[in-house]
KOLFI-74181 format. One record per residue (C-alpha): residue number from 1; residue in one letter; chain; x, y, z. Coordinates in nm, 3 decimals, decimal comma. Each point is the difference from the previous one (the first is absolute). Layout:
# residues N
NODE     i   aa   ch         X         Y         Z
NODE   NUM    A    A         X         Y         Z
...
//
This chain:
# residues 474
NODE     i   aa   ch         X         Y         Z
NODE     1    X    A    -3,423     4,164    -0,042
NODE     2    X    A     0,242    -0,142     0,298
NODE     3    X    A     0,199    -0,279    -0,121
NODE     4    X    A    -0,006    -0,335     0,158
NODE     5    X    A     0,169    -0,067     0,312
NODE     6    X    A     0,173    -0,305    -0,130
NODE     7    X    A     0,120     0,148    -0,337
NODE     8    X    A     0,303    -0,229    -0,101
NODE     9    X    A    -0,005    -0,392    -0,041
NODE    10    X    A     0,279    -0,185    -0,049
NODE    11    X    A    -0,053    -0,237    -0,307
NODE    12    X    A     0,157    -0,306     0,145
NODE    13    X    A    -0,153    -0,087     0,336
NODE    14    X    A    -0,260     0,257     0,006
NODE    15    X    A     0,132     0,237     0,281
NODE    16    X    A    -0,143     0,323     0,035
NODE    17    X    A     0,100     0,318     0,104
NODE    18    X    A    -0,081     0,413     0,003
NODE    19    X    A     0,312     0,116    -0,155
NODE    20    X    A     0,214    -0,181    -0,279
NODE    21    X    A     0,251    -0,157     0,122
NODE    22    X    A     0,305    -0,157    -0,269
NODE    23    X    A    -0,018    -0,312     0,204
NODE    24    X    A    -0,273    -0,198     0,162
NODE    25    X    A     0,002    -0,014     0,379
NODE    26    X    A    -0,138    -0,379    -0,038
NODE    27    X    A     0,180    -0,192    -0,222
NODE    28    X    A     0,266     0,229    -0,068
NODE    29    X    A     0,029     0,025    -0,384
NODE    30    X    A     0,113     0,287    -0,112
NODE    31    X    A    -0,177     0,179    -0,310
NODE    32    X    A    -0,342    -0,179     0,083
NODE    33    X    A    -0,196     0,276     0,179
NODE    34    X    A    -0,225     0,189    -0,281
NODE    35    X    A    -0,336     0,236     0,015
NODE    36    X    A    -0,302    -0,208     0,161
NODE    37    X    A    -0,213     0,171    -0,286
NODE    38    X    A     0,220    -0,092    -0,300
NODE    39    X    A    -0,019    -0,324     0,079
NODE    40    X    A    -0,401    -0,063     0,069
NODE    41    X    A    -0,028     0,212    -0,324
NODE    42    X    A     0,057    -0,310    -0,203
NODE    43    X    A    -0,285    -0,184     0,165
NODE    44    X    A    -0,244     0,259    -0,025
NODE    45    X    A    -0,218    -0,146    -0,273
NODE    46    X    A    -0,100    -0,339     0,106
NODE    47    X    A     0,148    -0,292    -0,230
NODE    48    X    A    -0,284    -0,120    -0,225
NODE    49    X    A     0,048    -0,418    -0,057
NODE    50    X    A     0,086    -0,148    -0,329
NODE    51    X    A    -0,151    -0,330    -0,113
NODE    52    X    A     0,175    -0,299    -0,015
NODE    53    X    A     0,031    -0,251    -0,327
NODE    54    X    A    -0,114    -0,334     0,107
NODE    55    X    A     0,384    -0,120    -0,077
NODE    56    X    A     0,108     0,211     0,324
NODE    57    X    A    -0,293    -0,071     0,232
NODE    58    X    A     0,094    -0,110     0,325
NODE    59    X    A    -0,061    -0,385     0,037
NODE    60    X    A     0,033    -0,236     0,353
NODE    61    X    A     0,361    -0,109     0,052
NODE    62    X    A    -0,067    -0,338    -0,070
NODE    63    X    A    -0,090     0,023    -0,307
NODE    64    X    A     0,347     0,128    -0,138
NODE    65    X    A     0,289    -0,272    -0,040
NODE    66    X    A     0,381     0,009     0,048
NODE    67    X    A     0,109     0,001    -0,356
NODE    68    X    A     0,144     0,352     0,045
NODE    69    X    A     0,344    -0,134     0,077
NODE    70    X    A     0,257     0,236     0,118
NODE    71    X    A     0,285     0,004    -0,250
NODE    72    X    A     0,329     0,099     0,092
NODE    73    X    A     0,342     0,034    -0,212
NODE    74    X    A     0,339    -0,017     0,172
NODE    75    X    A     0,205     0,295     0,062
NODE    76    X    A     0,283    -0,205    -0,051
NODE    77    X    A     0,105     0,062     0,353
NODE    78    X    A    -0,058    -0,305     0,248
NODE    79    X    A    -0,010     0,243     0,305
NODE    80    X    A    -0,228     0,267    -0,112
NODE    81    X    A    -0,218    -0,255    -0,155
NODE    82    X    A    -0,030    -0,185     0,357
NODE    83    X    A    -0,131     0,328     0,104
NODE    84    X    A    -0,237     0,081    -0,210
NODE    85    X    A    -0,156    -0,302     0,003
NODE    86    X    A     0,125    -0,214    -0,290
NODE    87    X    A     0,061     0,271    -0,224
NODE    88    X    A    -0,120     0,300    -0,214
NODE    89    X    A    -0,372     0,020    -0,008
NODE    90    X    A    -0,132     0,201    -0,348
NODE    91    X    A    -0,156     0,283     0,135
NODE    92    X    A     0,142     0,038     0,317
NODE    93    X    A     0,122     0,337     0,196
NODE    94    X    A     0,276    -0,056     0,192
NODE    95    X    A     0,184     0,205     0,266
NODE    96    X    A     0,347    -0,009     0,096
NODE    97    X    A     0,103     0,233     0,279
NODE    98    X    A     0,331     0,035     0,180
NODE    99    X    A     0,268     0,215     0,152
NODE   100    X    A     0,202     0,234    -0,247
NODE   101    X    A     0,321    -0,210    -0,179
NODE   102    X    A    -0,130    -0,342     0,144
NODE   103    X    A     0,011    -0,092    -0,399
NODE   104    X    A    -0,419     0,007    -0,081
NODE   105    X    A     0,132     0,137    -0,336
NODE   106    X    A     0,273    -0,283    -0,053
NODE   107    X    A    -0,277    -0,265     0,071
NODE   108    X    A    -0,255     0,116    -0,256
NODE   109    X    A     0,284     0,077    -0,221
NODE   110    X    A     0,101    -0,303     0,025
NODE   111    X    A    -0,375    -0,164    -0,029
NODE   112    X    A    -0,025     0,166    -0,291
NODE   113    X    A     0,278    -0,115    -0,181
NODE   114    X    A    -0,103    -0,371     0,095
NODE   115    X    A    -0,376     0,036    -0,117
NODE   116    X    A     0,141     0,184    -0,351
NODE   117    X    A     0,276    -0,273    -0,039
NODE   118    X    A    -0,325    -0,269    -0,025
NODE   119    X    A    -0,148     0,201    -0,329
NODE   120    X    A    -0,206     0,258     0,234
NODE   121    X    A    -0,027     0,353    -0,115
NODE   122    X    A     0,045     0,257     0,336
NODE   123    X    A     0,006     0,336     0,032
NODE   124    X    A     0,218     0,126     0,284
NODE   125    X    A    -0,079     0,367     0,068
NODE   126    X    A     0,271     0,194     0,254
NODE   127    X    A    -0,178     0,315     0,167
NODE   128    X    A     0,346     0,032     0,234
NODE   129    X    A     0,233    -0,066    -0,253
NODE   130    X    A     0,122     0,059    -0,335
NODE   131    X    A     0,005    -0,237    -0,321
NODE   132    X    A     0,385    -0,017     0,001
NODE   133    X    A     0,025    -0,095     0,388
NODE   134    X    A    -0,216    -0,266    -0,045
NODE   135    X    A     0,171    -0,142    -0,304
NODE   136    X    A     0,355     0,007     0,202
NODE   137    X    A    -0,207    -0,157     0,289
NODE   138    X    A    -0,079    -0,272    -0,258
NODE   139    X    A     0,294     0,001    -0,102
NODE   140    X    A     0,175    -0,130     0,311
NODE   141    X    A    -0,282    -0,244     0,094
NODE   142    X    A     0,001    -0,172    -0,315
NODE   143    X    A    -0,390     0,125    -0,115
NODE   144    X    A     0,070     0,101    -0,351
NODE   145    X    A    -0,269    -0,182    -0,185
NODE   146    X    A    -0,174     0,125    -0,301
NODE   147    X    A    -0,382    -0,048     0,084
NODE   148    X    A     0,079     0,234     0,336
NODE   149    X    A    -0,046     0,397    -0,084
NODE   150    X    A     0,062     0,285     0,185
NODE   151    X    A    -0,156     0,326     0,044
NODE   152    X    A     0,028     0,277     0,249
NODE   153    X    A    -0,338     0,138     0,037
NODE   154    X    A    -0,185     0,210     0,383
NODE   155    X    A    -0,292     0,081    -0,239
NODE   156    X    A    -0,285    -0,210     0,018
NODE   157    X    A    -0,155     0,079    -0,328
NODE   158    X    A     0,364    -0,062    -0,203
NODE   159    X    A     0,028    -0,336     0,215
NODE   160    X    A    -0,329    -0,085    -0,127
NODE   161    X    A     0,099     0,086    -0,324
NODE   162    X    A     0,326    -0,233     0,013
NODE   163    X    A    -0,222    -0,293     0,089
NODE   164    X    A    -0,214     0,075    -0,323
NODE   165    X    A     0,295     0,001    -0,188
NODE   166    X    A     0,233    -0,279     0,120
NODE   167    X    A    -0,312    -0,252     0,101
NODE   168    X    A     0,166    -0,190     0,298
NODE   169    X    A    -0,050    -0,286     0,170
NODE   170    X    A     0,136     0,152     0,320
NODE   171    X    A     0,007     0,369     0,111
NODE   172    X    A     0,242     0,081     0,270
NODE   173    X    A    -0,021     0,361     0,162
NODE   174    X    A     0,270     0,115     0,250
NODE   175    X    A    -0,101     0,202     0,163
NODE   176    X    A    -0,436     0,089     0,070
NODE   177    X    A     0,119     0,313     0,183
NODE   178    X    A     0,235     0,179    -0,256
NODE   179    X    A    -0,316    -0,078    -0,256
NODE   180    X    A    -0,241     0,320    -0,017
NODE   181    X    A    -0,335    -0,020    -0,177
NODE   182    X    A    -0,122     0,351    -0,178
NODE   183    X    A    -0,310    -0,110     0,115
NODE   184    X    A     0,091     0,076     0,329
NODE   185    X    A     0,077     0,312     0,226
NODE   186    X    A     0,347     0,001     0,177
NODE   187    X    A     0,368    -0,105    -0,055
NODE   188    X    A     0,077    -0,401    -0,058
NODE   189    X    A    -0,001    -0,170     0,342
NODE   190    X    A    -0,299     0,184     0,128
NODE   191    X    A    -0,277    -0,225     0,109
NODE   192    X    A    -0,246     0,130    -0,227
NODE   193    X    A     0,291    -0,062    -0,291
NODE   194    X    A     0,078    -0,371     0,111
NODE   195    X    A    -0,358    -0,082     0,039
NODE   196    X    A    -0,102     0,118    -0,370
NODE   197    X    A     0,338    -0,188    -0,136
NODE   198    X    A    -0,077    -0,326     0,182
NODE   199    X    A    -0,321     0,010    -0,099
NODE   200    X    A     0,043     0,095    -0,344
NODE   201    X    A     0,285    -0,304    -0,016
NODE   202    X    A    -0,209    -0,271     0,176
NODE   203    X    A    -0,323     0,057    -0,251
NODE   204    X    A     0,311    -0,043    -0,288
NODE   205    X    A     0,086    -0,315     0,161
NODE   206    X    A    -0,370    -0,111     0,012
NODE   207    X    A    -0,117     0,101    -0,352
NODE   208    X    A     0,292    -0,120    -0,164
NODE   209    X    A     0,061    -0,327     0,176
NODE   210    X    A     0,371     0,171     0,060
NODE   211    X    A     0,181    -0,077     0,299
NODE   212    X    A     0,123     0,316     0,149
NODE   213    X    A     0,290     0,039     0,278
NODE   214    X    A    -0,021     0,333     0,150
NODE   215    X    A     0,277     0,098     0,304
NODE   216    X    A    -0,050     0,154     0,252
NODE   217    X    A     0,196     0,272     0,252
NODE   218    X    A    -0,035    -0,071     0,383
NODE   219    X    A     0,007     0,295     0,283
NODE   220    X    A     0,252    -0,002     0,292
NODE   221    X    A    -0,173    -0,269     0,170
NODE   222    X    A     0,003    -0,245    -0,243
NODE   223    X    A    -0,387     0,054    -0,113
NODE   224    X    A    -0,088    -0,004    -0,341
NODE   225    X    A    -0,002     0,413    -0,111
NODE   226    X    A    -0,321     0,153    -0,144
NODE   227    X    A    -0,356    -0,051     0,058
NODE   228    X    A    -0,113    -0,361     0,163
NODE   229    X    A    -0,215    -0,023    -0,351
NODE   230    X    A     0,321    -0,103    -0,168
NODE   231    X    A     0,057    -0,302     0,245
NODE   232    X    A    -0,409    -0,097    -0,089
NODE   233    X    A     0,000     0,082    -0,397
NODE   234    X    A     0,276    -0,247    -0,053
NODE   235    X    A    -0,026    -0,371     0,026
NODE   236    X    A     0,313    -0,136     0,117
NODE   237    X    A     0,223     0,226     0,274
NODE   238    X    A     0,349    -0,128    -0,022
NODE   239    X    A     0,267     0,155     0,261
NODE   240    X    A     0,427    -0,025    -0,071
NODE   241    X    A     0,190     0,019     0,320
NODE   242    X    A     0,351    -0,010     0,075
NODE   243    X    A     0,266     0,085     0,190
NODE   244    X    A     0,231     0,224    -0,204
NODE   245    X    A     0,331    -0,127     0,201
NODE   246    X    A    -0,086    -0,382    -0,124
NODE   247    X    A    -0,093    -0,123    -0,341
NODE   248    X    A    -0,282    -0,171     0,122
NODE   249    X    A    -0,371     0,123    -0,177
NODE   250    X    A    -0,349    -0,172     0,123
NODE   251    X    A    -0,310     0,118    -0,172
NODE   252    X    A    -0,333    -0,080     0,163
NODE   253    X    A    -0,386     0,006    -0,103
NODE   254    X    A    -0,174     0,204     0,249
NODE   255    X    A    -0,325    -0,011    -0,231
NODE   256    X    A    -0,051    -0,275    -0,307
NODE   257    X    A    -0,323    -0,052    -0,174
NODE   258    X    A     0,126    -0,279    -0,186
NODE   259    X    A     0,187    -0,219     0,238
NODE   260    X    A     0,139     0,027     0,414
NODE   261    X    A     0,115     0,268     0,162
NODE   262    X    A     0,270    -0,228     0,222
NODE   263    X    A     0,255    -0,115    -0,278
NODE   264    X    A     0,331     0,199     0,005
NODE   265    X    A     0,296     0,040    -0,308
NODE   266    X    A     0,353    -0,013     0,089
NODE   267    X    A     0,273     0,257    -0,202
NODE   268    X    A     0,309     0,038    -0,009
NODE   269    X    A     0,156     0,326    -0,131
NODE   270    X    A     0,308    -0,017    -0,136
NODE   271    X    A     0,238     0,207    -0,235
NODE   272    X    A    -0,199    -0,149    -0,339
NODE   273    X    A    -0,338     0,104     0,129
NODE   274    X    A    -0,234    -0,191     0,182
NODE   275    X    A     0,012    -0,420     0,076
NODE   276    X    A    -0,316    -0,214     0,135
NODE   277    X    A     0,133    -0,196     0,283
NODE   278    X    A    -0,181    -0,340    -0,028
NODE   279    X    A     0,161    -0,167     0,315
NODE   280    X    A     0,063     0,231     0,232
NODE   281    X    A     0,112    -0,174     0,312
NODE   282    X    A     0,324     0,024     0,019
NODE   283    X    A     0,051     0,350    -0,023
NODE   284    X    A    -0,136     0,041     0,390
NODE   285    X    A     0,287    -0,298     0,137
NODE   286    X    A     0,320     0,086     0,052
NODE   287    X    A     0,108    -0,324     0,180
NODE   288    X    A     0,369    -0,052     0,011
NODE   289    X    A     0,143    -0,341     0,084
NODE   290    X    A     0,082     0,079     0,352
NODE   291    X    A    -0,281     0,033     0,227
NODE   292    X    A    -0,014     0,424     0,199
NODE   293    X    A    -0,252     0,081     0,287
NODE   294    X    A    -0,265     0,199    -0,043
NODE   295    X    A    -0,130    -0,075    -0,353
NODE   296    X    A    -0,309    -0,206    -0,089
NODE   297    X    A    -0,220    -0,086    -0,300
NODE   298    X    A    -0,334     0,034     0,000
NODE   299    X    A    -0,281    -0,053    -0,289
NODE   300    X    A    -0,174     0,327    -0,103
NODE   301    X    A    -0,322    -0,026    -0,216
NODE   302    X    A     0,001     0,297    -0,280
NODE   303    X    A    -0,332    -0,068    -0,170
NODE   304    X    A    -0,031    -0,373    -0,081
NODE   305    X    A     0,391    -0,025     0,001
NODE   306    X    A     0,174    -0,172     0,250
NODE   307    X    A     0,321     0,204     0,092
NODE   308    X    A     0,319    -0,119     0,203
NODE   309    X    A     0,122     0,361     0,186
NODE   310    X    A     0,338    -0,010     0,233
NODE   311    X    A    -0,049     0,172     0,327
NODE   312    X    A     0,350     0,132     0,144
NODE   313    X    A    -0,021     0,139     0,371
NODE   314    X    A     0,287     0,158     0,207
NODE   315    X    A    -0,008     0,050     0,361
NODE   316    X    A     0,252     0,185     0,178
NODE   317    X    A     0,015     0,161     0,342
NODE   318    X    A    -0,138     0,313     0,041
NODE   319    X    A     0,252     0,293     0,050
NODE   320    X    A    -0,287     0,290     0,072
NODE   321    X    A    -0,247     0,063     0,206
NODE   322    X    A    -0,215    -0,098    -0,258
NODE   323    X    A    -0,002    -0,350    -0,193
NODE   324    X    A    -0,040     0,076    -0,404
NODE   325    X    A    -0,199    -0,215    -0,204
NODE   326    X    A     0,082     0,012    -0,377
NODE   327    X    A    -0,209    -0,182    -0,285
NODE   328    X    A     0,024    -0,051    -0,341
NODE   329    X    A    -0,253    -0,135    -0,175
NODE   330    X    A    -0,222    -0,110     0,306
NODE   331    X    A    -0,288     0,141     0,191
NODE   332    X    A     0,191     0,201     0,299
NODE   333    X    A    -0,388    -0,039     0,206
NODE   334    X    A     0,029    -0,341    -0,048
NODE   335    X    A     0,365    -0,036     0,068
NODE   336    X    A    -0,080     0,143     0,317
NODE   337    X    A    -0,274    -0,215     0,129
NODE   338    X    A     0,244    -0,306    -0,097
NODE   339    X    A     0,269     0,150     0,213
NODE   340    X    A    -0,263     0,048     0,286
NODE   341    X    A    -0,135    -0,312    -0,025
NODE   342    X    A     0,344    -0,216    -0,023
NODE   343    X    A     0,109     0,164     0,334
NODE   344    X    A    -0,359    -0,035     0,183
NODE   345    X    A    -0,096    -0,338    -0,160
NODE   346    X    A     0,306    -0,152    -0,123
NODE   347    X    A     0,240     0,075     0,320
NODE   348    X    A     0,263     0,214    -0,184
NODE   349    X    A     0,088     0,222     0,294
NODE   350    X    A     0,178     0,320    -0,143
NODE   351    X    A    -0,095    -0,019    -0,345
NODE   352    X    A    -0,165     0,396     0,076
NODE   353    X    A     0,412     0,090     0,121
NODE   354    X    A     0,131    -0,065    -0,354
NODE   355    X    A     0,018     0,135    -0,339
NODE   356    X    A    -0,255    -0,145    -0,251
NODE   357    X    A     0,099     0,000    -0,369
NODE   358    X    A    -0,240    -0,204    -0,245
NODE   359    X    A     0,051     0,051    -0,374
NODE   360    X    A    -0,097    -0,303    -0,309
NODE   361    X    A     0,225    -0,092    -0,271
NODE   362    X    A    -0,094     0,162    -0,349
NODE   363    X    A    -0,155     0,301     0,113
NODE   364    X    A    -0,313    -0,159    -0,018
NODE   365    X    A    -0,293     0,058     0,281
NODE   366    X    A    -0,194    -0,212     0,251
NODE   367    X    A    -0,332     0,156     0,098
NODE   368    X    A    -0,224    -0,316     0,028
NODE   369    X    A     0,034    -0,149     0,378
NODE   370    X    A     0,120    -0,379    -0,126
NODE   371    X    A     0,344     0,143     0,072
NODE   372    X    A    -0,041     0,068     0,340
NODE   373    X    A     0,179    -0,312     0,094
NODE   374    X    A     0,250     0,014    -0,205
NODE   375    X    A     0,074     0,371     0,173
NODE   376    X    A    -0,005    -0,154     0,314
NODE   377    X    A     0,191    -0,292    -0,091
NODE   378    X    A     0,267     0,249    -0,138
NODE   379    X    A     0,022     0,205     0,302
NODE   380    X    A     0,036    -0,287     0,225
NODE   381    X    A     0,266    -0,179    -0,173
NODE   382    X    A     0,217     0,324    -0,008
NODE   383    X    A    -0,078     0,114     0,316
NODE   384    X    A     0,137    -0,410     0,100
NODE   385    X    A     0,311     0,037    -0,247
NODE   386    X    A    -0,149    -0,312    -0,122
NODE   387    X    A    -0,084    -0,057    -0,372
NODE   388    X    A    -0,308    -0,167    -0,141
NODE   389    X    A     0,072    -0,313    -0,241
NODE   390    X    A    -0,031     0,080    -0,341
NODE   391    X    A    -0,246    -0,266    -0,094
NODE   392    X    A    -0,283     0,184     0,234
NODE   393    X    A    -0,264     0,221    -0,061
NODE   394    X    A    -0,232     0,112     0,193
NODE   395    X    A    -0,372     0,251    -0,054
NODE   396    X    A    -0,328     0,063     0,254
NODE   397    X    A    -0,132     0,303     0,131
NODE   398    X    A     0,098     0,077     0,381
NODE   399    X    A    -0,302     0,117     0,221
NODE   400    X    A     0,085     0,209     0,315
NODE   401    X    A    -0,058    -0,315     0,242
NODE   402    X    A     0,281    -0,161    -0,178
NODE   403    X    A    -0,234    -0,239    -0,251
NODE   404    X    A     0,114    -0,082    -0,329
NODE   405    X    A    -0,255     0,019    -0,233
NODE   406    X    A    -0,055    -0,138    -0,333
NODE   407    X    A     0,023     0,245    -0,320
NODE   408    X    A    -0,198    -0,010    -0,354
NODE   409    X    A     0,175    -0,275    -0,237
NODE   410    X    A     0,215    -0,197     0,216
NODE   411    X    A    -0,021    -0,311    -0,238
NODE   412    X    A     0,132     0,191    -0,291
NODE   413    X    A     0,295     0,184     0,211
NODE   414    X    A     0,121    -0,338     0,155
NODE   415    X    A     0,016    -0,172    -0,333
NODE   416    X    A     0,167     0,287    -0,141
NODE   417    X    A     0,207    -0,040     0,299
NODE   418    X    A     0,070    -0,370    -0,082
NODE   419    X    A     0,079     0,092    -0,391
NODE   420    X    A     0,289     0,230     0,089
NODE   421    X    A     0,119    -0,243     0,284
NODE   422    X    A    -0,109     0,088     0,309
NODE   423    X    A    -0,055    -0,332     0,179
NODE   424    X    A    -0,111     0,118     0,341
NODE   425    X    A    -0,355     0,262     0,009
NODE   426    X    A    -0,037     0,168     0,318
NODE   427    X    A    -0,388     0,120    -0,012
NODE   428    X    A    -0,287     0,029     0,219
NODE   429    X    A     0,042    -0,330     0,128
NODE   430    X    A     0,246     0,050     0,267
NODE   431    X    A    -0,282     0,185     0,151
NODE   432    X    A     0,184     0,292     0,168
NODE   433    X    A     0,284     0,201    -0,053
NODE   434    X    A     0,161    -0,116     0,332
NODE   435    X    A    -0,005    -0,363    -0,115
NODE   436    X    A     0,144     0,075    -0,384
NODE   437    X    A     0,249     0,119     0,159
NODE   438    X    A     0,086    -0,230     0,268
NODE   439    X    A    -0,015    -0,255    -0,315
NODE   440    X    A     0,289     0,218    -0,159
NODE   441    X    A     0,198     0,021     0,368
NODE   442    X    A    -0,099     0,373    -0,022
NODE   443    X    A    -0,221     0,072     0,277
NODE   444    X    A     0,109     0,141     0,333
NODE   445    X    A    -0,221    -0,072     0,328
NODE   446    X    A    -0,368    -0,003     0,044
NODE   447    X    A    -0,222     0,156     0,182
NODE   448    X    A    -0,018    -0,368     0,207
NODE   449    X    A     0,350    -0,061     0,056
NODE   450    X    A     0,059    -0,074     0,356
NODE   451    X    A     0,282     0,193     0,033
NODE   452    X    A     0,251     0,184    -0,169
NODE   453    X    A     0,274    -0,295     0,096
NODE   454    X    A    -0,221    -0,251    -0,151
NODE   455    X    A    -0,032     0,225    -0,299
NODE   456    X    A     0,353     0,045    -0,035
NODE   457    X    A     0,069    -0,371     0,056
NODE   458    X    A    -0,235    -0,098    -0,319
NODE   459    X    A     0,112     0,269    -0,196
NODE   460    X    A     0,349    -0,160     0,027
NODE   461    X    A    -0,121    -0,345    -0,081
NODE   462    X    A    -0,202     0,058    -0,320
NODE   463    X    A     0,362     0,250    -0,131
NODE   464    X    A     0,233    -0,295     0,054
NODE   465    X    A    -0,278    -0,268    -0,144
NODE   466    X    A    -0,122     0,224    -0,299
NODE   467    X    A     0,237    -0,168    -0,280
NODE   468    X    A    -0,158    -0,371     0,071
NODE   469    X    A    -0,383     0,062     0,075
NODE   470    X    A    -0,056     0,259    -0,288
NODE   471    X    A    -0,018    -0,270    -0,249
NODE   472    X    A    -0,239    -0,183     0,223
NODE   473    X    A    -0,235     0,298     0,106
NODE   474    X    A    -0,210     0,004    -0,318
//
């Protein structure tokens, strides 16, 4: 009997294909593509229904009230609370993914310790590392506390075991790929493995009212690794990132069942483990008491927190053919539409002749377009030589007819603005680039200057009266 032209489907997205294949040509997942025929031989005999008690019979949605309260217990860190919505929730599967040595391990670790130091029993089992590397890890951080055990555990079924024996409140699992199931075909971090574990752990967490924090690997381009099941079986997706040359750690939500997927935690790690970093705006200034050109602060939104970020610029004469443009920590596209749009719009002839540096202070990184002014505020004032006051700061989105338009939040960033003492807010307002600008004695000519005398002549009357009218421009 000739065998079906589409033999092989792949068991994430469906893809099919005549020959196997060890990764699908759709969604890319490696380990996915498997026999057509194995897998309709499950369904072969049809699924016969099973009655239903009257206590689990579907009733209209009105008819069932809100005294199911979701209760939550505190981790005991602010931070990671604030991103999980409040807190723990019993029963919950939660995800934390991030790049290797970021310090995922040295943040459960660390939650751990603070949930067993309130009288809760947890089980943390280490599939990467030994029993005696965690306890020196411990060690160092301070996370010696009784109700805390360790075990080092990839077996599934011996896992399971330690959670019969121990009984905790909170299971901690680091990491789902180095766990293997002998349920399942394959070495650990195949995607038939991870599914089976994650599975296997999420119905724990579900049956037992046991809140369960798995983590998780990531591939080379920063995606969670393994099957996109894992990312759908869990109910909270947590991602650690971090520059390793800085100390600075943000975890994010990018899925929450329990609470929003916009709140962000602040760490700090340092050389006794990991710090939450209530307050973090002054680790993005770096403003000295005498005023340089080419730096301005602008008000970055991460999540629902309001963020003061330095911009530094640096503009130097060009000594190639070609003009470089370096960034650090800002969107090089978007740098270069500002510097198109400041010489077109804003009458900064020769801005495209010189060397562009941008970089922000603290290693941290603007991709929301609120800082385009700020960018361009920067790049004026050094291409001038002439600083920006340090009480100003200044956010909006540049469009490419020179409009500044008005970003998400701007209440909450100018009276964050106000609580670290910024007195002056430069926002959408001022209406166009060319006129913040002017209001800072930045901007060159416009398009509608006359002449280039005329030009010349008010250039030199707003540099020798910029001291006395800044004070009276706002």
């Amino acid at each position: 009997m000739a065998r079906s032209t589409n033999a092989y489907r792949c068991v994430e997205c469906g893809w099919t294909t005549a020959k196997w294949a060890g990764r699908c040509g759709e969604c890319q997942q490696w380990g996915t593509v498997t026999d057509a025929a194995e897998q309709a031989g499950g369904n072969a005999r049809a699924v016969k229904p099973v009655a239903v008690s009257a206590a689990r019979t579907a009733r209209p949605i009105t008819e069932f009230t809100a005294e199911m309260e979701i209760t939550r217990w505190p981790s005991g860190i602010g931070e990671f609370d604030r991103v999980l919505g409040g807190g723990v929730v019993p029963g919950a599967a939660i995800l934390l993914s991030g790049e290797p040595g970021v310090g995922k391990s040295t943040l459960l670790l660390e939650v751990a310790a603070r949930a067993a130091s309130t009288g809760k029993r947890v089980l943390y089992v280490s599939a990467e590392e030994s029993v005696s590397q965690v306890r020196l890890r411990a060690a160092r951080t301070g996370a010696l506390v009784p109700d805390l055990y360790l075990a080092s555990e990839t077996d599934l079924g011996t896992i399971l075991g330690q959670v019969d024996a121990v009984e905790p409140q909170l299971l901690i699992v680091d990491s789902v790929q180095t766990v293997s199931s002998s349920l399942s075909d394959g070495l650990a971090g195949q995607p038939g493995q991870v599914r089976e574990v994650a599975a296997a752990l999420v119905r724990l967490a579900k049956e037992r009212e046991l809140p369960v924090l798995l983590v998780g690997h990531v591939t080379k381009d920063g995606s969670i690794a393994g099957p996109r099941l894992l990312e759908h079986l869990v109910d909270v997706v947590c991602h650690f990132e971090g520059d390793r040359q800085t100390a600075l750690r943000f975890v994010r939500a990018l899925k929450n069942r329990f609470g929003p997927t916009d709140e962000v935690g602040c760490f700090e790690m340092t050389g006794d483990g990991i710090a939450e970093v209530p307050d973090p705006s002054g680790l993005f200034l770096s403003r000295g008491s005498t005023n340089v050109s080419g730096t301005c602060v602008t008000v970055a939104l991460e999540g629902r927190r309001a963020l003061p970020v330095e911009v530094q610029a640096l503009v130097v004469k060009a000594t190639g053919p070609q003009p470089r443009r370096v960034m650090n920590g800002v969107d090089p596209s978007r740098v270069a539409m500002i510097l198109a749009v400041l010489e077109r719009r804003a009458g900064l002839k020769g801005v495209g002749e010189h060397d562009v540096y941008i970089s922000t202070v603290g290693g941290v990184r603007l991709t929301e377009p609120g800082a385009d002014l700020a960018i361009a505020v920067a790049i004026a004032s050094a291409l001038s030589e002439r600083p920006v006051p340090h009480e100003l700061t200044a956010f909006g989105e540049i469009s490419l007819a020179g409009e500044v338009r008005p970003v998400s939040a701007a209440a909450q960033r100018a009276s964050e603005a106000r609580r670290l003492g910024f007195t002056h807010v430069l926002d959408a307002e001022v209406g166009s680039v060319h006129a913040a600008l002017d209001r800072l004695r930045l901007a060159g000519p416009s398009a509608t200057d006359a002449s280039d005398a005329r030009a010349a002549e008010r250039r030199a009357a707003q540099r020798d009266e910029w001291e006395r009218e800044f004070s009276e421009s706002f």
